[in-house]
N, C-alpha and C positions, 0 to 999 in steps of 0.2 A: 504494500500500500504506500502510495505518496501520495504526499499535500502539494500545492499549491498556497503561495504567503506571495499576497500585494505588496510590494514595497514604494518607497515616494518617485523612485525612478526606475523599478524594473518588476518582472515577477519570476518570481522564483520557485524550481521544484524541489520540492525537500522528501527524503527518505521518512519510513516511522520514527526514525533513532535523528532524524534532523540535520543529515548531512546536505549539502548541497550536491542535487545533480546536476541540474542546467539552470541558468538564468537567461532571462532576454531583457533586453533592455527596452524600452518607448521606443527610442529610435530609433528600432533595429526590427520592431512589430510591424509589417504591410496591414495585418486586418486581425479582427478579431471576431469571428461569429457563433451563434450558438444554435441547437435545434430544440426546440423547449419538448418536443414530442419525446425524439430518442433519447437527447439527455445527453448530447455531445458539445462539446465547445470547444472548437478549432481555432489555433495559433496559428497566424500564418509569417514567418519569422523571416526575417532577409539575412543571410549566410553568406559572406564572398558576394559570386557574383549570380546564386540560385536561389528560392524562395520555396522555406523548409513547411510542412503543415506539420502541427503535434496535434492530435486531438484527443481530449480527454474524455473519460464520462464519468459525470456527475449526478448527486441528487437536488445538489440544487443548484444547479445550471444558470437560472434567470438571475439567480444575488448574488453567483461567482461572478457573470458579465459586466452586472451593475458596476460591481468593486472596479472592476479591470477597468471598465469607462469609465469611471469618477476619475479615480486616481491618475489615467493617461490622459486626462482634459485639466488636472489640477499640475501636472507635472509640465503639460505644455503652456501653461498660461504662466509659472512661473520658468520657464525657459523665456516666453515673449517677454517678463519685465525684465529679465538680467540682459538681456541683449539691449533694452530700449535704453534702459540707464546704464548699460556700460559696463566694462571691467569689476569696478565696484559698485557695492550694493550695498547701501546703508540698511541696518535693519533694525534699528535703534537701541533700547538700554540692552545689555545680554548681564543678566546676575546683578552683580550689586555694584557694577560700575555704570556711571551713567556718560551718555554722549553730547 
């Protein structure tokens, strides 16, 4: 059995015991679809210079996708603000120092 963990910029397949087997990053994802019938949800991943499908099955397919879409629409919105403002990115107090 593997999981499946969203992260802020990739998703990752992890073992029972938690090891990493594959990640894919946003970037590197062409599509992401799902079959709400069969219960499958298909990566479709860019490799070099060919485009990999992983498809899974799941039981709950429709709020794995959800996650996948959130998280790839909140990682590309913050990719649009660091390019708009630049190298640096003010993010203001961090702990107990202030800016």
């Amino acid at each position: 059995m593997c999981y499946l963990q969203v992260c802020d910029d990739c998703i990752l397949l992890r073992t029972g015991m938690g090891a990493i087997v594959e990640r894919w990053w946003y970037e590197k994802l062409v599509n992401i679809t799902y079959a709400p019938k069969t219960k499958v949800l298909c990566l479709w991943c860019r490799q070099r210079d060919e485009t990999i499908l992983n498809k899974f099955c799941t039981k709950k397919v429709n709020c794995n996708y959800n996650s996948f879409a959130t998280s790839r629409f909140l990682a590309s919105q913050l990719f649009c603000n660091m390019q708009r403002v630049g190298r640096f990115l003010r993010i203001g107090s961090i702990g107990s120092h202030t800016m």
